[in-house]
C-alpha positions as CSV (number, residue, x, y, z in Angstrom):
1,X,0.0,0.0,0.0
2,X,1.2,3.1,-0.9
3,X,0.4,6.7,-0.1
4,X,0.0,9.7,-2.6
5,X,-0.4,13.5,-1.7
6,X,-3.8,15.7,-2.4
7,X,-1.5,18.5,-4.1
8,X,0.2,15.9,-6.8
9,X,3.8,16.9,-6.2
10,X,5.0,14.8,-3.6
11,X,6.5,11.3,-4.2
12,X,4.5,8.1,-3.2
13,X,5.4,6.8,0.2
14,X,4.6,3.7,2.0
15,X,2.8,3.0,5.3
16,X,6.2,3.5,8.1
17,X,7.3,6.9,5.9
18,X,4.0,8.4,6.2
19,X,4.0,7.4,9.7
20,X,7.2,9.8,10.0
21,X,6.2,12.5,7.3
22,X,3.1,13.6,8.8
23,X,2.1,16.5,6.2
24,X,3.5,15.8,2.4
25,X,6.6,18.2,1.6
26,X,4.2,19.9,-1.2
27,X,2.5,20.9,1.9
28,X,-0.4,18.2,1.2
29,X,-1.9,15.4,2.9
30,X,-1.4,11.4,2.3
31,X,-4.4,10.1,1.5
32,X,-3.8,6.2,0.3
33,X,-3.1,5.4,-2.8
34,X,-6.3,2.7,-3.5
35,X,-9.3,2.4,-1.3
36,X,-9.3,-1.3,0.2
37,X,-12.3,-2.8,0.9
38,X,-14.3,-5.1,3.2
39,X,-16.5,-7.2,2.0
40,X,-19.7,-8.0,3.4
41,X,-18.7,-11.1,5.0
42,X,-15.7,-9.5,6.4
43,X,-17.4,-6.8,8.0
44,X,-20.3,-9.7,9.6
45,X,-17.4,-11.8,11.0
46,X,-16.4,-8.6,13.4
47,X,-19.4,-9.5,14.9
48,X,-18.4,-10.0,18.6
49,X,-14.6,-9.1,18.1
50,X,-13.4,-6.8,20.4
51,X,-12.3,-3.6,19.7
52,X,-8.9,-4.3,19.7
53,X,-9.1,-7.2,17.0
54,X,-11.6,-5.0,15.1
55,X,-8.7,-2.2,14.6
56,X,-6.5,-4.9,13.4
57,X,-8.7,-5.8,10.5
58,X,-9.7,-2.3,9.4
59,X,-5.9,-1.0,10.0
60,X,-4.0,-3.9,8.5
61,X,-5.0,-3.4,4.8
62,X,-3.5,0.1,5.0
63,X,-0.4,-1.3,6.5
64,X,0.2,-4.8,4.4
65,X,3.6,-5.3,4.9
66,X,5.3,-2.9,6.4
67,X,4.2,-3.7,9.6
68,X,3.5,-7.7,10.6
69,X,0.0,-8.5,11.3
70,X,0.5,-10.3,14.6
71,X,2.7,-7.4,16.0
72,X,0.1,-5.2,14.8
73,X,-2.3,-7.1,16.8
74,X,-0.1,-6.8,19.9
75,X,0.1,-3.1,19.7
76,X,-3.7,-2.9,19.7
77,X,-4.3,-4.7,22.4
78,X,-1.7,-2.9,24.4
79,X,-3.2,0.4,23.5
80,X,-6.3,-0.4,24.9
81,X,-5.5,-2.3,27.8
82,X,-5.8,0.6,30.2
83,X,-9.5,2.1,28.9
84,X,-12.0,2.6,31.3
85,X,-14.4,0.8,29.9
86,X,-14.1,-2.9,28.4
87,X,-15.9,-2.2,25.2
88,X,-13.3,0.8,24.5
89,X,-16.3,2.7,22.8
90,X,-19.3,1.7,24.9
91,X,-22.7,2.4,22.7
92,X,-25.4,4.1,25.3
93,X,-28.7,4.0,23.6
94,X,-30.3,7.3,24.5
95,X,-33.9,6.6,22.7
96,X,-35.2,4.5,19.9
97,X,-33.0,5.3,16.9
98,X,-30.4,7.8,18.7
99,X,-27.1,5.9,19.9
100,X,-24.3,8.3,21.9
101,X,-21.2,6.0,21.1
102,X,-18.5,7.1,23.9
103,X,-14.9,7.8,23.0
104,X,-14.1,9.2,26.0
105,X,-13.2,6.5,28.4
106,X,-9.5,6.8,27.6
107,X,-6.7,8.7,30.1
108,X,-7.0,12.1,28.7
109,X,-11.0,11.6,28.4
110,X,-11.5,12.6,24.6
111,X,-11.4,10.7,21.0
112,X,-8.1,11.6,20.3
113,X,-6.8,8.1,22.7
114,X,-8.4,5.8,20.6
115,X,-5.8,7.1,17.6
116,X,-2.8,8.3,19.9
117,X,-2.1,5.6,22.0
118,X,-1.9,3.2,19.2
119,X,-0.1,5.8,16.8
120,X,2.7,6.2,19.4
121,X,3.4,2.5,19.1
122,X,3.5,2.0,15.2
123,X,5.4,5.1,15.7
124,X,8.0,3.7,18.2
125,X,8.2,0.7,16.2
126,X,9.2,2.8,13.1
127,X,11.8,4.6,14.6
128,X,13.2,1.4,16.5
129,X,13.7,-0.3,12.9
130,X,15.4,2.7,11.6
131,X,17.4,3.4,14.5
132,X,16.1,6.9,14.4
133,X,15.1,9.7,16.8
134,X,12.0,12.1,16.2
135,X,10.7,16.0,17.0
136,X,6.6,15.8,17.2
137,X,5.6,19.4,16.9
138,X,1.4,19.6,17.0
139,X,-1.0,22.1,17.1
140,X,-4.4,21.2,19.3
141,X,-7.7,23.0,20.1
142,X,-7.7,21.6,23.3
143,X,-7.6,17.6,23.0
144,X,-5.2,16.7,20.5
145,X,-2.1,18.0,22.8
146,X,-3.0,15.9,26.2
147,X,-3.5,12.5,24.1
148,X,0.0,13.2,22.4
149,X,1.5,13.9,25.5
150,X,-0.2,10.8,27.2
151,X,1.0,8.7,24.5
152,X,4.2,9.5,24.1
153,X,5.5,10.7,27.1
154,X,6.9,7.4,28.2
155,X,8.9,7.1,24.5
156,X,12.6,6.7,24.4
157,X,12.6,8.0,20.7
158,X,10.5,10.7,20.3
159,X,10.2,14.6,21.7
160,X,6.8,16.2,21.8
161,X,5.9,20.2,21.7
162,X,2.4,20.9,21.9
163,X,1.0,24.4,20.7
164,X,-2.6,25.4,22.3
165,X,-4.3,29.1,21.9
166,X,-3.1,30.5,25.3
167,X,-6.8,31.6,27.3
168,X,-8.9,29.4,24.4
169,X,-9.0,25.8,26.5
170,X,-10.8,24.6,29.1
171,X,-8.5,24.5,32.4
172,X,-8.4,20.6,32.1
173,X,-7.6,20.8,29.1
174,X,-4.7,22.5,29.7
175,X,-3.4,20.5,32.7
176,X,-3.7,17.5,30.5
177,X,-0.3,19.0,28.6
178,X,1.3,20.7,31.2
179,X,1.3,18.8,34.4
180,X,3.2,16.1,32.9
181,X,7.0,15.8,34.1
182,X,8.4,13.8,31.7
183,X,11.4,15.4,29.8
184,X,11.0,14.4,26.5
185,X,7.1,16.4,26.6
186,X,6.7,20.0,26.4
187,X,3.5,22.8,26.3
188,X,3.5,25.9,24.6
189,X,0.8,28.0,25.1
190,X,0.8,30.7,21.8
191,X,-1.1,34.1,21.9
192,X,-3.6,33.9,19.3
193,X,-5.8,31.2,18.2
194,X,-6.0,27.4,17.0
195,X,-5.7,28.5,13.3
196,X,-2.4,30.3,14.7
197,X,-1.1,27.3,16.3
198,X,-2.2,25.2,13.4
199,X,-0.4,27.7,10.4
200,X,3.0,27.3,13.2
201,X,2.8,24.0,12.5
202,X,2.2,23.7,8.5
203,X,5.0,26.7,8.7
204,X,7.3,24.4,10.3
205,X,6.7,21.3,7.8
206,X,7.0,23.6,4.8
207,X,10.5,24.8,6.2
208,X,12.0,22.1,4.8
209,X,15.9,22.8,5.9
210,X,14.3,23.3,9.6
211,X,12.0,19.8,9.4
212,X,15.6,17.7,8.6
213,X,17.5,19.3,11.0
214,X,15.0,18.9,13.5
215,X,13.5,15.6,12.2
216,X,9.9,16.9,12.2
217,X,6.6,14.4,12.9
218,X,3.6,15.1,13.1
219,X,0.5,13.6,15.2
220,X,-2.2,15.8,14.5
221,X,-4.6,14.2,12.1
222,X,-2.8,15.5,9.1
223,X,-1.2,11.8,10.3
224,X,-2.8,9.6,7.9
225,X,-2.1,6.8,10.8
226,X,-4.2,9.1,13.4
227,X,-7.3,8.8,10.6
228,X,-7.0,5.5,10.5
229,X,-7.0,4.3,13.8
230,X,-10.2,6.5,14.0
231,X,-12.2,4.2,11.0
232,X,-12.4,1.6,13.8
233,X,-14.7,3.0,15.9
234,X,-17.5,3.6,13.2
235,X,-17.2,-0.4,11.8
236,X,-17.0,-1.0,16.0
237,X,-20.3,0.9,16.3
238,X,-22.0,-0.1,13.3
239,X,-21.7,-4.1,13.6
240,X,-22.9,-4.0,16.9
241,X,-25.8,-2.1,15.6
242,X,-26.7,-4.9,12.7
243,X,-24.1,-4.0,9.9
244,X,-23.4,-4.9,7.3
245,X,-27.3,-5.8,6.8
246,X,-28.2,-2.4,8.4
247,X,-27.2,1.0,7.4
248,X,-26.4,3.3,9.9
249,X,-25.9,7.0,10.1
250,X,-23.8,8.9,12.6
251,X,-23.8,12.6,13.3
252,X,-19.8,13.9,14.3
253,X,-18.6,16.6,16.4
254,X,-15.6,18.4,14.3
255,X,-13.7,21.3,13.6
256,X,-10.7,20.0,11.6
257,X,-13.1,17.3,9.5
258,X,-10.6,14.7,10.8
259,X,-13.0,12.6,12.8
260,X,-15.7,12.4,9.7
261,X,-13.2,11.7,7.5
262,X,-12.9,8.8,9.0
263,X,-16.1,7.9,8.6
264,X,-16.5,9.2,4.9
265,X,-13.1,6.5,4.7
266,X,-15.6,3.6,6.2
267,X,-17.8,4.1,3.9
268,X,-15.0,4.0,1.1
269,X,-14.5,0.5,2.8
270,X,-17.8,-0.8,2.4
271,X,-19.2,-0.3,5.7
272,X,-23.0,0.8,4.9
273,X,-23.6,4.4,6.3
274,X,-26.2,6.3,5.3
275,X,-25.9,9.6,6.2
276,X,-22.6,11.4,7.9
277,X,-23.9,14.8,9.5
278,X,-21.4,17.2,10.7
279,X,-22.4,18.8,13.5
280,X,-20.4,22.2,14.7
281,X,-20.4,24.8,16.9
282,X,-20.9,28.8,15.9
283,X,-17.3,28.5,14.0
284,X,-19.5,26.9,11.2
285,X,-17.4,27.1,8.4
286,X,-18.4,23.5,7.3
287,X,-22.2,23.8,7.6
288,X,-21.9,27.2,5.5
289,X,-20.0,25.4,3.0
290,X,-22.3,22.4,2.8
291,X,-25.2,25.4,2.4
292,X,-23.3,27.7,0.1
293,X,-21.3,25.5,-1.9
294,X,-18.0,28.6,-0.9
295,X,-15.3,27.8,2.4
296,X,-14.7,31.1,3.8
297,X,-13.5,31.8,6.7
298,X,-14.6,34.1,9.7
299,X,-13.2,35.5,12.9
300,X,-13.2,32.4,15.0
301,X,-15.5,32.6,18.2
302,X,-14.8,31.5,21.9
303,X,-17.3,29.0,23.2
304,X,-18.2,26.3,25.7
305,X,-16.8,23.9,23.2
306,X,-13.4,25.0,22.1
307,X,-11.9,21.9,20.1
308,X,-14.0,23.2,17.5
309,X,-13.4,26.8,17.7
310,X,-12.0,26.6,14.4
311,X,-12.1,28.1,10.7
312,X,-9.4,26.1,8.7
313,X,-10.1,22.7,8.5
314,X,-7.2,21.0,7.5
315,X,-8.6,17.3,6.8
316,X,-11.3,18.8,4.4
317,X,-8.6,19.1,1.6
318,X,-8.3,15.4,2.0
319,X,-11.9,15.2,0.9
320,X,-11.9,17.9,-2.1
321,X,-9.1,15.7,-3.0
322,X,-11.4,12.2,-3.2
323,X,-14.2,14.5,-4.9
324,X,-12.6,15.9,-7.5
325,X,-11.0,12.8,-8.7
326,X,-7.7,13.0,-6.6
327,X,-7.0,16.5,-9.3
328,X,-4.1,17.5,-7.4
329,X,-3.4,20.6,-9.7
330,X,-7.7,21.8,-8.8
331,X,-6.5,21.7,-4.8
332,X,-3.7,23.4,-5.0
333,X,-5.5,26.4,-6.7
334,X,-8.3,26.2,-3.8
335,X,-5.8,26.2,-1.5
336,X,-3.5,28.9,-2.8
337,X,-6.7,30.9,-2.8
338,X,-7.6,30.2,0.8
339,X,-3.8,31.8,1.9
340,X,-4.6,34.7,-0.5
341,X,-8.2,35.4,0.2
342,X,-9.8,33.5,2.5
343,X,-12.2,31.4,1.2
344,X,-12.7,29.6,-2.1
345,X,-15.6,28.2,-4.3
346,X,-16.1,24.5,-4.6
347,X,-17.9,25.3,-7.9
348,X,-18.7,21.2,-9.6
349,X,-17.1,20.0,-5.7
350,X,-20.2,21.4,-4.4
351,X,-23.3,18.9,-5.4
352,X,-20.9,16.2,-4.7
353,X,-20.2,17.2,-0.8
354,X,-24.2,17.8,-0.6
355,X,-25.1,14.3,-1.5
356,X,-21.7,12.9,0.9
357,X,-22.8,15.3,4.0
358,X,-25.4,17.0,5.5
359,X,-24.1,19.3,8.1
360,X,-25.8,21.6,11.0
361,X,-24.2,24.4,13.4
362,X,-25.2,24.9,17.1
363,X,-25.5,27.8,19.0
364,X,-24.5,28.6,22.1
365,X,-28.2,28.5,23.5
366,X,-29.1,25.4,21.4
367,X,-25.7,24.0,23.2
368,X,-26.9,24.7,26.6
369,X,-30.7,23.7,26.0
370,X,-29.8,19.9,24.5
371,X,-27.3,19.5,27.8
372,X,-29.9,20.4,30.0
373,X,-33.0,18.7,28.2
374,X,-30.5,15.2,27.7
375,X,-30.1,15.3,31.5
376,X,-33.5,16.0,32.7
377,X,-35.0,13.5,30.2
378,X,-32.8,10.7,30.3
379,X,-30.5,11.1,32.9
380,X,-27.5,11.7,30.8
381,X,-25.0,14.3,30.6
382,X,-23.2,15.4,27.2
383,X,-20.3,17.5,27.3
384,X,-20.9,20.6,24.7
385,X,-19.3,19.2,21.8
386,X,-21.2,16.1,22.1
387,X,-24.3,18.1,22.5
388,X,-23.4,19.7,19.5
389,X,-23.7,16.6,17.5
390,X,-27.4,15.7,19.4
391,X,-28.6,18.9,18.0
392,X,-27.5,18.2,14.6
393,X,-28.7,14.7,15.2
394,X,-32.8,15.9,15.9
395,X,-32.0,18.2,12.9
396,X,-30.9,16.6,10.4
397,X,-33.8,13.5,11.2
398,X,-33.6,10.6,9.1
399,X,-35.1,6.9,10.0
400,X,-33.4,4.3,11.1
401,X,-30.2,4.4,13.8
402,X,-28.4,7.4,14.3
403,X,-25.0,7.7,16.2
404,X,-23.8,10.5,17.8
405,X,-20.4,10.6,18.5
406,X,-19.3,11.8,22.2
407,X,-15.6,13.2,21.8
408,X,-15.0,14.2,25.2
409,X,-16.1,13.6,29.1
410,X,-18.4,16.5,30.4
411,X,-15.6,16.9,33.0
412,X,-12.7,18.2,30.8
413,X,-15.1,21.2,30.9
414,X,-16.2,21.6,34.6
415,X,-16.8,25.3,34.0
416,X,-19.3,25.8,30.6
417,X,-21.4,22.5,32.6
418,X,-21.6,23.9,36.1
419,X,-23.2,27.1,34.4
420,X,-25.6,24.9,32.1
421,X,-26.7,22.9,34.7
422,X,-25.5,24.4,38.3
423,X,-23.9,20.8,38.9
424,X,-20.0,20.6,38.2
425,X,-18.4,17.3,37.1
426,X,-15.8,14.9,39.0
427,X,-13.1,14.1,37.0
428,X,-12.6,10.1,37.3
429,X,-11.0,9.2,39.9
430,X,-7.5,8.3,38.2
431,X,-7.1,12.0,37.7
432,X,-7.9,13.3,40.9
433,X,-4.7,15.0,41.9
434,X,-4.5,17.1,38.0
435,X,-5.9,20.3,39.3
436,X,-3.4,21.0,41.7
437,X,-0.2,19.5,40.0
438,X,2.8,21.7,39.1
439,X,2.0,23.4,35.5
440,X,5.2,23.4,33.3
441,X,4.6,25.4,30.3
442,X,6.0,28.6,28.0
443,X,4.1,31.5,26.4
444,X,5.3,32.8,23.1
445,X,3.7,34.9,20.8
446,X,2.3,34.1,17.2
447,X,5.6,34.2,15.5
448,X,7.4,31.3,13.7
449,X,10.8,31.9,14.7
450,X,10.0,32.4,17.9
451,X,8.7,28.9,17.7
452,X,10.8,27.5,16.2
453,X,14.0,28.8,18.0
454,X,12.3,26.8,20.7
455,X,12.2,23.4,19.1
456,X,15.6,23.7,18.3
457,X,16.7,24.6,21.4
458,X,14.3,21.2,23.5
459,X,15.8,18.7,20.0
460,X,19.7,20.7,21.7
461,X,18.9,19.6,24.9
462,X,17.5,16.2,24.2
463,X,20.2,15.1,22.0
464,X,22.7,16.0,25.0
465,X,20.6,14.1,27.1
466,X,20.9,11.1,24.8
């Protein structure tokens, strides 16, 4: 299996380089190079598997053989072993034909575990056969950052920085990242927003003589192996649920069009879905697009679910890509034009992304109203971003089994629920001491060399370390 890049220019890699590469050095993403696909019978004989075995037959197709099966298998099941629940991604049924599937029951309490934990170990792997050493430099909106710095901050081979919009995540959030002691982990809290942190990053992979010198990775889900570890879930969820004899439909939470990409990629698999609904917050760039056929970007907008307080999503190029045919010359142009003006027209994209999506925003109100209604009515509490996908959910009604996905616990955001519903959330137990741990964290302002002055200077003192 190889991989090819959504702007054309890059050469074909295979699974362990892409691993390393993170963003393509035309400053695209590695989508794969041919769709593999499950057949009916394959998908009905994950009936009963656990989740763990599950990832190893929708991952291993993208891997072949660059990584062996049976070690594969191994790192699955050691990057579940410490989930809070024993289905991984418990299914709550909340009423007939509305499913909240929870991907919060890992340590940092958000989606991003299901696809960190495991990437740090093909990761590890890859450097171990190359007898290499790696820089991860990310960008998060709030979860991203804690489940990198959980996953690898027991690694021997690789160095994590963390960028998060200083003031624009929850306090929990932010503990996640800094309170760990490790030295090979590091927060950096940057004054501006997510899109900031996110253009420091790209910056940094584009700087091609500062990536080699610094040996750049990347785990945000421009990591093709962070998208795939995230197709599990939605053939988890749906088998248990009656595929492949039932369709299903599942309405996502996102901001950066990663986590329903994934499930736009099971479907490429063969796993029946019928309708993906993206569900966002007031930074609805995606629902505008899906209404006006144009991405352009506004001022992003502070609210009570930040990891979506975004207005460049990154992982949609990986979709134009698929819908235009993989015409790597068309997204360049788009996203040439998104630097230079801020926004672009889909033009013949458009009817296509209408018939693969329907999408719906929340508003603040609408937030607060589904978190307090879900509670009173069925005794269940939804975090904001969740509720954002419930809303979207009633909206966008279609028969048959919806899912909703549930990124994150309701208490990584103590604050926005205590004012919904006058009730503030325990953290699990297993995090008890994180709000009063030491913090260990810098503050520098939006500016690249700034930035990236300090990642030379943490890949100095790590390689005098080793």
């Amino acid at each position: 299996m190889n991989y090819v890049s959504t702007r054309g220019l890059a050469p074909r890699l295979g699974f362990e380089d892409v691993v390393l590469a993170g963003l393509a050095r035309d400053g695209g993403l590695y989508v794969p190079e041919t769709w593999p696909v499950l057949s009916a019978a394959e998908i009905r004989a994950l009936k009963g598997a656990s989740f763990a075995d599950t990832a190893v037959a929708v991952i291993h197709p993208f891997v072949a053989d660059a990584i062996d099966r049976e070690a594969l298998r191994r790192m699955a099941h050691e990057a579940y072993a410490d989930f809070g629940s024993p289905d991984i991604t418990p299914l709550v049924s909340l009423r007939p034909g509305l499913s909240i599937l929870e991907l919060f029951h890992g340590p940092t309490l958000a989606f991003k575990d299901v696809a960190m934990l495991l990437l740090a170990r093909l990761m590890d792997s890859v450097l171990a056969s190359q007898g290499r050493r790696a820089m991860i430099v990310g960008a998060t909106s709030g979860d991203t950052g804690g489940a990198a710095i959980e996953a690898f901050r027991t690694s021997e081979r690789v160095d994590v920085v963390i960028l998060f919009p200083d003031g624009r995540v929850s306090d929990v959030q932010r503990r996640m990242m800094t309170t760990p002691k490790e030295a090979n982990v590091h927060a950096l809290a940057v004054r501006g927003t997510f899109d900031d942190c996110q253009a420091l990053v790209k910056a940094m992979f584009n700087d091609h003589a500062f990536r080699d010198r610094v040996q750049l990775s990347g785990v945000n889900s421009i990591n093709w192996a962070r998208i795939v570890a995230q197709i599990t879930y939605y053939f988890f969820a749906a088998v248990r649920l009656g595929a492949p004899e039932r369709a299903v439909s599942f309405s996502v939470p996102t901001g950066n069009f990663g986590d329903i990409f994934a499930g736009y990629a099971a479907r490429r698999m063969g796993l029946p879905i019928d309708t993906l609904i993206i569900a966002s917050n007031e930074n609805d760039i995606l629902p505008r697009t899906v209404e006006t056929g144009r991405y352009a970007k506004k001022a992003v907008v502070a609210t009570t679910s930040p990891s979506m307080d975004i207005q460049v999503s990154s992982n949609f190029e990986r979709y134009l890509f698929e819908a235009s045919g993989r015409d790597g010359a068309l997204i360049r142009e788009m996203m040439a034009r998104l630097q230079t003006d801020g926004a672009f027209e889909l033009g013949p994209l458009w009817p296509r992304l209408k018939a693969d999506f329907a999408a719906s925003g929340a508003s603040e109100g609408e937030v607060a109203d589904c978190i307090r209604e879900t509670k009173a009515r069925y005794d269940y509490l939804l975090d904001p971003h969740t509720a954002c996908g419930v809303v979207a959910a009633n909206r966008v009604a279609r028969e048959g089994e919806t899912v909703v996905l549930a990124t994150a616990h309701p208490a990584k955001f103590p604050d926005a629920i205590a004012t919904i519903t006058g009730t503030r959330p325990p953290l699990p137990e297993r995090l008890s001491s994180l709000l009063t741990d030491r913090e260990r964290f810098e503050t520098l302002p939006n500016d690249l060399a700034a930035v990236q002055r300090y990642v030379e200077a943490v890949r100095s003192v790590q390689e005098v370390a080793t």
